[in-house]
C-alpha positions in Angstrom: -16.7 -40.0 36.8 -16.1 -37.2 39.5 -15.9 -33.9 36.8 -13.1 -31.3 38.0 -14.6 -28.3 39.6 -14.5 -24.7 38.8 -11.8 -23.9 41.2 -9.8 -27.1 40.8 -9.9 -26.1 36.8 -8.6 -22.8 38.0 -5.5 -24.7 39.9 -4.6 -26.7 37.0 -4.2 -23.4 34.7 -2.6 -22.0 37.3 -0.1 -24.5 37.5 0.9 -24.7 33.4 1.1 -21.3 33.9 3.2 -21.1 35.9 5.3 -23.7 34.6 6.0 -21.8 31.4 6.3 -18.7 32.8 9.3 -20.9 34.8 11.2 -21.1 31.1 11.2 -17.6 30.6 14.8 -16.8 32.4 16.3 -19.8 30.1 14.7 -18.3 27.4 16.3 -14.8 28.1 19.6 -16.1 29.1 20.1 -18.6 26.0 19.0 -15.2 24.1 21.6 -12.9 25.5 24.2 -15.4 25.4 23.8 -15.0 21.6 23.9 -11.1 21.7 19.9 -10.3 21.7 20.6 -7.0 24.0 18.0 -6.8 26.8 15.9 -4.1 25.3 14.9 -6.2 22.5 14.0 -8.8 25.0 12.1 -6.2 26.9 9.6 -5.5 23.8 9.4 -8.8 21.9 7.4 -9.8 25.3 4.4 -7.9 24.4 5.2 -7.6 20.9 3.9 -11.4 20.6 1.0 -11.3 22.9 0.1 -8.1 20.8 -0.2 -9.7 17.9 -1.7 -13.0 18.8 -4.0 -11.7 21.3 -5.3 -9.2 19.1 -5.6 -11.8 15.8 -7.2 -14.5 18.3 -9.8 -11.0 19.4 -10.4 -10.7 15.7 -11.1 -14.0 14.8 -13.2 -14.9 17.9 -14.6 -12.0 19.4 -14.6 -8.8 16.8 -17.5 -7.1 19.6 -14.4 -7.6 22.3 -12.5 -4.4 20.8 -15.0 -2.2 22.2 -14.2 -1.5 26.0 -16.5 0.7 28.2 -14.6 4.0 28.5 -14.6 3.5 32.3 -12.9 -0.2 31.6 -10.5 1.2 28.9 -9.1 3.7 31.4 -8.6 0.4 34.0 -6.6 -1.2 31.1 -4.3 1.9 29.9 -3.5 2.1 33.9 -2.8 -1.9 33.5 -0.1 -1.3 31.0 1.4 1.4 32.7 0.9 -0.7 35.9 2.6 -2.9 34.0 5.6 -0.9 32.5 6.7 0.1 36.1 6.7 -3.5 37.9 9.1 -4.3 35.2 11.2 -1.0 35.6 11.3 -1.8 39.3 12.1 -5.4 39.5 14.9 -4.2 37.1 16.0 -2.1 39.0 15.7 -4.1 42.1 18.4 -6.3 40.7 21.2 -3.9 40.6 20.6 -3.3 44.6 20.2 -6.9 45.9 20.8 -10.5 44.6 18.2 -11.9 42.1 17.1 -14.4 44.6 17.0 -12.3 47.2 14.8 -10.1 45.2 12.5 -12.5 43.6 11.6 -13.7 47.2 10.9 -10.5 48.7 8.6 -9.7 46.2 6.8 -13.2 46.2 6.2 -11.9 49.7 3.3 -9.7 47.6 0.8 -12.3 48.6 0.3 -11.0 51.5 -0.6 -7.5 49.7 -2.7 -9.1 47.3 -4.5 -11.0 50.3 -5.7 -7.9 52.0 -6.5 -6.1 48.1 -8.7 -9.2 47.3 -10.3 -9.0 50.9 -11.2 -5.5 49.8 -12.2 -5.9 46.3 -13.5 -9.2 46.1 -14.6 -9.8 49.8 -12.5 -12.9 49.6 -11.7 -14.2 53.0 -8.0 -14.6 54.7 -7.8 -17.6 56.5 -5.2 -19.8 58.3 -4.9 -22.0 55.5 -4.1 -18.9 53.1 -1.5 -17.6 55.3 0.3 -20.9 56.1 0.6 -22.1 52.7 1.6 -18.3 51.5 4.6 -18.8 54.4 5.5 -22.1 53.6 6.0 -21.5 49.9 8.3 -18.8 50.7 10.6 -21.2 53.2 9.9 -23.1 49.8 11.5 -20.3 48.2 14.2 -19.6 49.7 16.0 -22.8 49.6 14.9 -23.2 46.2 17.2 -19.7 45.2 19.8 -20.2 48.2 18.7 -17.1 49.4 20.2 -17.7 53.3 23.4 -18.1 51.5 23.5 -15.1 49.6 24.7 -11.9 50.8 22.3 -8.9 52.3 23.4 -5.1 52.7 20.4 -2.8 53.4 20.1 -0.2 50.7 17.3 2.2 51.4 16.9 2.8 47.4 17.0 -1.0 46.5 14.3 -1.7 49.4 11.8 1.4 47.8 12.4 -0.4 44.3 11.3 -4.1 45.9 7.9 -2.2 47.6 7.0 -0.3 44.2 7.3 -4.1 42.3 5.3 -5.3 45.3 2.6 -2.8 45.2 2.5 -2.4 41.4 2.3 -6.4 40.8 -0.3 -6.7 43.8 -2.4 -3.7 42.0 -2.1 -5.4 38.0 -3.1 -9.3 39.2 -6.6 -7.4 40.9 -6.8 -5.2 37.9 -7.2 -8.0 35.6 -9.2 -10.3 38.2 -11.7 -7.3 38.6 -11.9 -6.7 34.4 -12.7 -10.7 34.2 -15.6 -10.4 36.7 -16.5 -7.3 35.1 -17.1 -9.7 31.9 -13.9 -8.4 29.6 -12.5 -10.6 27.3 -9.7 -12.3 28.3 -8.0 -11.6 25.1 -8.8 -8.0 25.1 -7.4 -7.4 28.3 -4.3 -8.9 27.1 -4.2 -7.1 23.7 -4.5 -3.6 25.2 -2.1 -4.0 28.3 0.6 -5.2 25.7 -0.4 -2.6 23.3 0.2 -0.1 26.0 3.5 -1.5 26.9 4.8 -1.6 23.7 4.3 2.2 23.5 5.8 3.2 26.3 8.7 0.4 26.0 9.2 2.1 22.0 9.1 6.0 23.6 12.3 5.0 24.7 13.4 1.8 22.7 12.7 2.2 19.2 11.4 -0.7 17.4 13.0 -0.4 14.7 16.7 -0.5 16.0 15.4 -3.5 18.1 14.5 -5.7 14.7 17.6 -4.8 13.2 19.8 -6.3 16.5 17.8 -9.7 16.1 17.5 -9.8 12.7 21.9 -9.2 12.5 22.1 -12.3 15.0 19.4 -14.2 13.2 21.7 -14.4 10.4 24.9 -15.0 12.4 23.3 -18.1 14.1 21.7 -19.2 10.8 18.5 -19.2 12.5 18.8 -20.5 15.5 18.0 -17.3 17.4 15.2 -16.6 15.6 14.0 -20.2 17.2 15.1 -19.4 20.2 12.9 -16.0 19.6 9.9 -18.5 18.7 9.8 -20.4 21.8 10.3 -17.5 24.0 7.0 -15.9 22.3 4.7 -19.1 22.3 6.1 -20.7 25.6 6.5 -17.9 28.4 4.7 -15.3 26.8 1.7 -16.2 24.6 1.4 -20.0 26.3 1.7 -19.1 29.9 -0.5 -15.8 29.7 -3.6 -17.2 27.8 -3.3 -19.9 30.9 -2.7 -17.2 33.3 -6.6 -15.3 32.7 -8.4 -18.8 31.8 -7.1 -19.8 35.2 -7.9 -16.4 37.0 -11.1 -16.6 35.8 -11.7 -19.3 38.5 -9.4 -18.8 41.2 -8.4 -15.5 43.6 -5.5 -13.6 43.1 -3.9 -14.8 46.1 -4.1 -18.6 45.5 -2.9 -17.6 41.5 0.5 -16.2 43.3 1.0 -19.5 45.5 0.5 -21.6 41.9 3.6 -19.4 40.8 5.6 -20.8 43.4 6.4 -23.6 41.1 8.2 -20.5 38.6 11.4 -21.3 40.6 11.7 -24.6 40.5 11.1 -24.9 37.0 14.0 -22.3 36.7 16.1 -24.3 38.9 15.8 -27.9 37.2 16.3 -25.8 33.6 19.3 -24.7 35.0 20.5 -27.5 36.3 19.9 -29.1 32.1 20.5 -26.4 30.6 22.9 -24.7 32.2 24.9 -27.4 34.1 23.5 -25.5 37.3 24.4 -27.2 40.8 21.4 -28.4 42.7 22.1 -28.9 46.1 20.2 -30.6 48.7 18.5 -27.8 50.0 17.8 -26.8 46.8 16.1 -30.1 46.1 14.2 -30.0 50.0 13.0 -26.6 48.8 11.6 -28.0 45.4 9.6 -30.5 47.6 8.3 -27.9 49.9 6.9 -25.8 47.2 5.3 -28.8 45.2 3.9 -30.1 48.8 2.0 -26.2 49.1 0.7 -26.9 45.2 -0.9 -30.2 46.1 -2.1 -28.9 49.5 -3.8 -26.0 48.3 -6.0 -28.5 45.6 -6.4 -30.6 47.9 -8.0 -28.5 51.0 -10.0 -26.4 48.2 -10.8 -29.6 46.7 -11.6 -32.4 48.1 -11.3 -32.1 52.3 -14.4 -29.9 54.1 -13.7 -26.3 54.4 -13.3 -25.9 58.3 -10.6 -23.3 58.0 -10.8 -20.3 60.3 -11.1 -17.2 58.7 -8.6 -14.6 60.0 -10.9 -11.8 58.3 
């Protein structure tokens, strides 16, 4: 029996991955819809992956608290990295529609193409750029983005770049810390440990547990459940896949596994939320699944006899 290579163990990851990251705006919306204010939401999200992360470290790897001092400044600029993309995609929102957003800043492929060509001397080719351009046509019918309006606002566009830039910079941050041998859990730990500090300069914790612990009780429970999944699917599940699978894989072909984050959001909506899905919606579903099996399949199994752009 033909064993699964390095790379195509790296795709497979990639793809749970992103699959439970996909739950994540159910999880949020089923959340607020209870009264969970978005704050809370904002730090439960590293509040479970710094607990877990940093028990699993503890259990399996004590020696993996130690980071070089040269490494540990590489992860405190990771969390901060990683406080602004949030900030910005937020921030993104109130300019343009979601799906207009989420697809301009998918378009960070292209950034993290040219980073990884820098850093990892990993080559741009044809096949790199056509399935990058097709999962955004993906995309877009996916989100009914052609049907959404579009004004130009010069602040909304310099939010969209920053989440570009600042996502394109954290996926090669954590790429180059796995070459550089880190643990996987240890990076995770400290960027959510960093997170939840600056997240609690402004938020603090304490007023956050008392919101979901007042509609814990009103829902007898089931928020606190709801609170659960969101911590062991999205967060904890999809993250521990996220660095096993970057481990094998390049940056850029992680971000075209995270294609499939829409459609999962889409068919949850449409179960979930009794969401239309149109037929373009469905066509787009296709498109992106068709880029997912492409992508294994010319890294896989067919000859490499793609032309390298650079």
């Amino acid at each position: 029996m033909k064993t699964l290579s390095a790379k195509g163990t790296g795709f497979i990851f990639g793809i749970f991955s992103a699959i439970f990251w996909g739950t994540n705006g159910t999880f949020c919306t089923l959340m607020s819809n209870l009264g969970i204010n978005t704050t809370s939401i904002a730090i439960l999200a590293p509040s479970f992956n710094l607990v877990f992360f940093s028990t699993l470290l503890a259990i399996t790897n004590k020696s993996g608290f130690k980071i070089p001092i040269k490494f540990f400044a590489l992860l405190l600029f990771a969390g901060l990295i990683s406080a602004i993309t949030n900030t910005a995609f937020v921030k993104s929102v109130n300019y343009f529609p979601v799906g207009v957003v989420s697809t301009l800043i998918f378009c960070n492929i292209f950034v993290i193409m040219i980073i990884s060509r820098i850093v990892f001397k990993s080559p741009i080719t044809l096949k790199k750029i056509g399935a990058a351009i097709s999962a955004i046509f993906g995309i877009c019918l996916v989100l009914d983005v052609f049907s959404q309006g579009f004004n130009l606002n010069l602040n909304g566009v310099i939010w969209v770049i920053l989440t570009i830039l600042t996502w394109s910079i954290l996926m090669t941050l954590e790429k180059y810390l796995l070459d550089q041998g880190i643990d996987e859990n240890a990076i995770l730990m400290y960027i959510a440990l960093f997170a939840v500090i600056i997240l609690s300069i402004s938020n603090p914790p304490i007023a956050q547990v008392k919101n979901i612990i007042q509609i814990g009780n009103q829902t007898n429970g089931y928020a606190l459940l709801l609170i659960l999944g969101f911590g062991l699917i999205p967060q904890i599940g999809c993250y521990s896949l996220y660095m096993k699978g970057l481990k094998y894989i390049e940056p850029s072909y992680m971000q075209i596994m995270y294609s499939l984050d829409p459609v999962v959001a889409s068919i949850l909506g449409f179960l979930v939320f009794n969401q239309t899905m149109k037929l373009s919606n469905i066509l787009g579903i296709c498109v992106i699944i068709g880029v997912v099996i492409y992508i294994q399949i010319a890294e896989n199994l067919m000859p490499d006899r793609t032309q390298v752009v650079i």
